[in-house]
Every structure is written in C-alpha cells, then in structure tokens.
C-alpha positions as CSV (number, residue, x, y, z in Angstrom):
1,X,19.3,6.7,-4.6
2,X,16.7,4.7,-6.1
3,X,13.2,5.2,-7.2
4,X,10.0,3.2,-5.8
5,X,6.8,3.0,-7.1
6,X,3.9,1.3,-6.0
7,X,1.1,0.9,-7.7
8,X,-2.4,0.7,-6.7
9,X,-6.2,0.8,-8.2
10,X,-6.3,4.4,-7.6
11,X,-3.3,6.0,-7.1
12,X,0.4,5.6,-8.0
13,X,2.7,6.4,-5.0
14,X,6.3,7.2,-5.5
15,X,9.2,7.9,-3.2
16,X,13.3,8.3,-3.7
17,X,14.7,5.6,-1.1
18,X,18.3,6.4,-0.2
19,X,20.1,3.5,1.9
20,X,17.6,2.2,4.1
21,X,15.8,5.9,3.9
22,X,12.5,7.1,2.1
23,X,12.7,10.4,1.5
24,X,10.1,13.0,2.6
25,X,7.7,13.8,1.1
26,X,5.8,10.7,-0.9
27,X,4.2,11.7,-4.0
28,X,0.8,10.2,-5.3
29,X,-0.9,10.6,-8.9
30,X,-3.6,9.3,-10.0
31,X,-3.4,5.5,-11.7
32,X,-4.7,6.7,-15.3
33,X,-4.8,3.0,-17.6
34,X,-4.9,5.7,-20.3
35,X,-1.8,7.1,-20.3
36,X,1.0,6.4,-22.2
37,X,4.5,6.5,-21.4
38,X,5.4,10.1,-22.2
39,X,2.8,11.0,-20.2
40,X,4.0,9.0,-17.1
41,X,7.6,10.2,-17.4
42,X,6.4,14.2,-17.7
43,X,4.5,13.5,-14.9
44,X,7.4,11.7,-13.3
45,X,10.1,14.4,-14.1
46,X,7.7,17.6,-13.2
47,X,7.0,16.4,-9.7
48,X,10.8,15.1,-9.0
49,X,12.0,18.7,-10.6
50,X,9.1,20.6,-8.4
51,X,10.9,19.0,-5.3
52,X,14.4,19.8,-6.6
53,X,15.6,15.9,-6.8
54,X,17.4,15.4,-9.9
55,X,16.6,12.7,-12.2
56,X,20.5,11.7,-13.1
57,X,21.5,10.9,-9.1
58,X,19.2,7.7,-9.6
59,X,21.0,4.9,-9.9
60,X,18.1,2.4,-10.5
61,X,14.1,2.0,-10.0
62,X,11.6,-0.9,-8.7
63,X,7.8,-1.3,-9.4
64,X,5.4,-2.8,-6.8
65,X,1.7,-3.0,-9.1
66,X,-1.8,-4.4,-9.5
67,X,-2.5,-2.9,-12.7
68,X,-0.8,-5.0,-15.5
69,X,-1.7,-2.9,-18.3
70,X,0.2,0.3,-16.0
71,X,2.9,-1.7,-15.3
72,X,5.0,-2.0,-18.7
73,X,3.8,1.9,-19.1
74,X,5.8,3.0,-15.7
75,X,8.9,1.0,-16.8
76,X,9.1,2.3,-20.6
77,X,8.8,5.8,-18.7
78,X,11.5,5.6,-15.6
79,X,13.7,4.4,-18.5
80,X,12.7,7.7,-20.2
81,X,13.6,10.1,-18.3
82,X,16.7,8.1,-16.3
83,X,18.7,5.3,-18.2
84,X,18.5,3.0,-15.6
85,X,18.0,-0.6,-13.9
86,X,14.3,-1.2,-13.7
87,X,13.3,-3.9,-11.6
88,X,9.5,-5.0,-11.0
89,X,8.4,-7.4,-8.1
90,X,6.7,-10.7,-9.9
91,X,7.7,-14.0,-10.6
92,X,11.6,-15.0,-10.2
93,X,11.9,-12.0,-8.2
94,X,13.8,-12.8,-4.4
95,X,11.9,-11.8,-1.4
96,X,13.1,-14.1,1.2
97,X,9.2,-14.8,2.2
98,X,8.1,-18.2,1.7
99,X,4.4,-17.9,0.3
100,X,1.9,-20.7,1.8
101,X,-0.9,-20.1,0.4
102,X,-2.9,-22.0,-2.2
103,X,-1.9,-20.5,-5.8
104,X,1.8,-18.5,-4.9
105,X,0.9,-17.2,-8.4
106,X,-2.0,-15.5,-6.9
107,X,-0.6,-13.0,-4.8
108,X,-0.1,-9.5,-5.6
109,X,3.0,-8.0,-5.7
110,X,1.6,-5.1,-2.8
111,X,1.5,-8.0,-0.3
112,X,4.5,-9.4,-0.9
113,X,6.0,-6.3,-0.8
114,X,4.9,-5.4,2.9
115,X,5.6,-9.2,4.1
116,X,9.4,-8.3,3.1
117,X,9.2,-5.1,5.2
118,X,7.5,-6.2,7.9
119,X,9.9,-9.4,8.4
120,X,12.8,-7.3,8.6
121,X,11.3,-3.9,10.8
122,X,9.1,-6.3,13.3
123,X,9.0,-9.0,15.5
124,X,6.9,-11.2,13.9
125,X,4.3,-13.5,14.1
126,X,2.6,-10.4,12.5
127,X,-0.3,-8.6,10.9
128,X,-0.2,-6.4,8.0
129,X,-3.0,-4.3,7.4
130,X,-3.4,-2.4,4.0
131,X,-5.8,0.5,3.7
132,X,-6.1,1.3,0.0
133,X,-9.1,1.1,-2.7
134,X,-9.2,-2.6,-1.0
135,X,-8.3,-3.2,3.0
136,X,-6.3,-6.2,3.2
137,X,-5.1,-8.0,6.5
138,X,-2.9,-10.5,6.1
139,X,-0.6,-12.5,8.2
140,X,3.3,-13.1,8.1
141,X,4.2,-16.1,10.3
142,X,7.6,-16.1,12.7
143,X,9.1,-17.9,10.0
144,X,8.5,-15.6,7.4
145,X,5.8,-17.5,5.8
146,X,3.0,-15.7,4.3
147,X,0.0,-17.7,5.5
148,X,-3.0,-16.0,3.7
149,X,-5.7,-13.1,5.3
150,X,-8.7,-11.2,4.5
151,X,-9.7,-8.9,1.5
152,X,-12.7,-6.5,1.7
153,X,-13.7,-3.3,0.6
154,X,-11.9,0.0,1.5
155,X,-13.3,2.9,3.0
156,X,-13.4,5.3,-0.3
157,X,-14.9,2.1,-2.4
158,X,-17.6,1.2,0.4
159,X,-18.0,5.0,1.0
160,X,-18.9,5.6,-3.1
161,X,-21.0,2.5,-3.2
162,X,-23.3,3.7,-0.7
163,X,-23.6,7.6,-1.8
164,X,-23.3,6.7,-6.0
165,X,-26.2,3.9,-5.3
166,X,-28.5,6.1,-2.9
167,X,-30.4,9.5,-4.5
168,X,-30.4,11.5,-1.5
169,X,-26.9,10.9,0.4
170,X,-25.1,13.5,-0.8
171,X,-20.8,13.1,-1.7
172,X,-18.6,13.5,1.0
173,X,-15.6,13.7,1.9
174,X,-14.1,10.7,4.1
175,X,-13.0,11.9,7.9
176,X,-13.5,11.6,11.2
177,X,-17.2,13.4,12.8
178,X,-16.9,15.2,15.9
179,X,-18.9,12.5,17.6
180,X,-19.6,8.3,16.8
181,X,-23.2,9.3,17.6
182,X,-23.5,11.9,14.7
183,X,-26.5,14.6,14.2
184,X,-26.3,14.9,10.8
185,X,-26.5,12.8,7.8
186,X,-22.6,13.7,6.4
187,X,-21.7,12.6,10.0
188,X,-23.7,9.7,10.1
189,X,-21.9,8.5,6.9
190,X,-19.1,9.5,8.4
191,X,-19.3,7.8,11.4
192,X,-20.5,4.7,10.2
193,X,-17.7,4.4,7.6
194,X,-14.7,5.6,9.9
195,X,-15.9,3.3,12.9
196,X,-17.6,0.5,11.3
197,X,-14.1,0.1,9.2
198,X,-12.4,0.3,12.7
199,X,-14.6,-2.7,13.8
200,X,-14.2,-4.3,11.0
201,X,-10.6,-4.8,10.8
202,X,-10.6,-5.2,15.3
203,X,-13.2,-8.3,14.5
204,X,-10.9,-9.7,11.9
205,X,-7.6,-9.5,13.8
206,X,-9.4,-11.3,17.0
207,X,-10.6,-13.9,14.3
208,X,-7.0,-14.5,13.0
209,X,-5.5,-14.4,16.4
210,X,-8.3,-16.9,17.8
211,X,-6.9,-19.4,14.8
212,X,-3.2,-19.2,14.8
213,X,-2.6,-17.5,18.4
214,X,-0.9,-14.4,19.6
215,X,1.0,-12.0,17.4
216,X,3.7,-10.1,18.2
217,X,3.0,-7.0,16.1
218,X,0.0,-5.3,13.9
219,X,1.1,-2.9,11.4
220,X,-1.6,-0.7,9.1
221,X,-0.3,0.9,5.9
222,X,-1.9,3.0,3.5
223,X,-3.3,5.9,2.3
224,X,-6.2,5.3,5.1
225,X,-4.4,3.8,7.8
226,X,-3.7,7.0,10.1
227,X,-7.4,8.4,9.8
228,X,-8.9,4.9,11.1
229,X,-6.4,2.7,13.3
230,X,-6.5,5.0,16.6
231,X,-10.4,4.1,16.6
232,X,-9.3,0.0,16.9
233,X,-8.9,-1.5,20.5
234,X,-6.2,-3.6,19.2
235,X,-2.5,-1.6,19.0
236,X,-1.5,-0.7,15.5
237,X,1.9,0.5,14.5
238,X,1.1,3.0,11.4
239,X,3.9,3.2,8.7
240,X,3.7,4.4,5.8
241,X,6.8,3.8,4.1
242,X,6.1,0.1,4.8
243,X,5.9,-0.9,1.1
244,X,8.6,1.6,0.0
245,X,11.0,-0.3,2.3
246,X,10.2,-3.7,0.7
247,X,11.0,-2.3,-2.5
248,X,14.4,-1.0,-1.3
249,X,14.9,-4.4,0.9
250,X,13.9,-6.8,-3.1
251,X,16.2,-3.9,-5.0
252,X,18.9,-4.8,-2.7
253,X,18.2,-8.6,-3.4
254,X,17.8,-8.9,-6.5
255,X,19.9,-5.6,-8.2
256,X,22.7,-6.7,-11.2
257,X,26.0,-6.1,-9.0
C-alpha cells in the first residue's frame, strides 16, 4: 500500500492506493505554508490512525504539488512517521506522456498527473477538466501528447472575489439554488456561479473541439467537479480518484525495484 498526496492551493488531499485501488474515504486538510514538518506528520498520523490504517503497512509514498515551499515539508514528514520511499512528480520523473507545449518545464505536476490517468482509464483524444482553487481544461491527444488547454478561475476563488470585493453581498456558501432563475440574492450568487462555471467550461470544450476535432472522452476531477458537471450539455465522466491513480500509475514507473 502506498500513500498519495496531492497538493493544491487550498487543500492537501490524501488517499492509501492499494494495487490499482484508492481507498475510501479521501482525506483533505488544509495547505498551511506555515507548518512545519512535525506538524504535517501529526496531522498525517491522527487522520490515518482515526480511520484505523496503520502507518507501518506502507511500503512507499508519492507527492503531486503546486506549492514548492509545502512540498519538501510533506516529504520530511511521510518520512516521519513511516521510513519509507518518497517519490515527488517533477523533473526526471517517468510519465509516459509526451508534453508539447511551449516550456515542458512549465507544467505543473497536477496536470501531468491526470494526463497519466487519463491515458491509461480512457479512450483518448481527451479532455481533462480540473475543478480546484483554479479550473483547468486541458487536452491529452490519442498519442498521449499533452497539447496545452485553458486556465481560469475556480468557483470558490471567483465566488470570494465577488462577495470579499462587494459591501453588501453577504458570504455564502457554494451550491446548487433550487432554480437558475433565483429570487434571492444568496441564489442569484448562487446561480450565476454554479451555471455560469457550467457555461464556462461547455464554451471552452466546443472551442477546443472546433480546433483539434472530436474527442473521445471529457473527464472533470476535483473537489468541484460533481456539484457543476451535470449542469454542462457536453458528457462528463466525474472521477475523483483521477489524480490519485496517476500517482499510483508514476510510483509504479519510476519506484527503486
């Protein structure tokens, strides 16, 4: 069994993988550029113990992040509380994805992630769609090539820009309103952030398709993913384990035998 972390702007998710399996349920904490190790590995340890999953059965840990400065933190503290192979996806890492985009260098180690999920759970040409602090759509060719997407905003960043930056709309709480034509101001917010996000990412995946043609599937990951997908016209496949199986699929490729 090994350990997968991914880490994000906001929040750390973290799952035990057996096999090919993710283990139920994920866990998510809050990405804190504060902590130190200690902390990271008491937080580790509690929430592993609280679910009864013993820290000695792991035979070995791998690190998706976008926060550097967390990065070296989370790898000091797996090896704290579990002497073992820690592996983090960067440079020099195997993926089997060819990247075809401008500056390889560039891309962060979440997208490369999904791309090696994707190419082995889907027919590809394919879309990924990532619904996290940022939503990113991005495009894995039939050749496994990572050819580039879309970055913008995600619905809790759009959502505190509008209500932090306006004196009278009140915090809320991101779901779905009974109705798109809302009654109230919490549902208007609601509404317009839950379906506009909805038409947002259904405009960008008839722009991509225009360009390069047809795909064969459109997956949607992320914390956001199940809320807003079954308001798009187009057909998306939500899985949430996708970047927890790239992380099993690059341990498997790269692991010291």
């Amino acid at each position: 069994m090994i350990l997968g972390i991914d880490v994000g702007n906001t929040h750390i998710t973290f799952g035990c993988i057996e096999g090919k399996n993710v283990r139920k349920p994920l866990y998510r904490i809050p990405t804190d550029r504060k902590e130190t190790e200690y902390g990271y590995a008491i937080r580790f340890k509690e929430i592993l113990g609280l679910n009864h999953i013993d820290v000695e059965s792991l035979e070995g840990a791998v690190i998706s992040s976008v926060v550097p400065v967390v990065t070296g933190l989370l790898e000091k503290a797996v090896k704290l509380i579990a002497d073992v192979e820690v592996l983090t996806v960067g440079p020099g890492i195997k993926t089997g994805i060819k990247i075809a985009i401008d500056d390889p260098g560039t891309l962060g180690a979440d997208l490369v992630t999904t791309a090696v999920a994707a190419a082995e759970k889907y027919p590809l040409p394919c879309i990924i769609i990532d619904m996290g602090t940022a939503t990113t759509v991005t495009v894995l060719g039939e050749n496994k090539d990572f050819r580039g997407g879309a970055i913008y905003p995600g619905l809790g960043t759009s959502l505190n820009a509008l209500t932090q930056g306006t004196s009278l709309l009140p915090a809320i709480e991101v779901n779905v309103p009974k109705n798109a034509v809302a009654t109230n101001t919490v549902d208007c917010i609601k509404s317009g952030i839950v379906y506009g996000t909805a038409g947002a990412i259904d405009g960008i995946i008839s722009a991509f398709e225009e360009e390069i043609g047809p795909v064969k599937t459109i997956v949607c990951t992320g914390g956001m993913g199940p809320m807003v997908s079954p308001y798009c016209t187009h057909e998306l496949i939500d899985d949430e384990e996708l970047l927890l199986n790239g992380l099993e699929i690059i341990w498997e490729k790269n692991k010291t035998k």
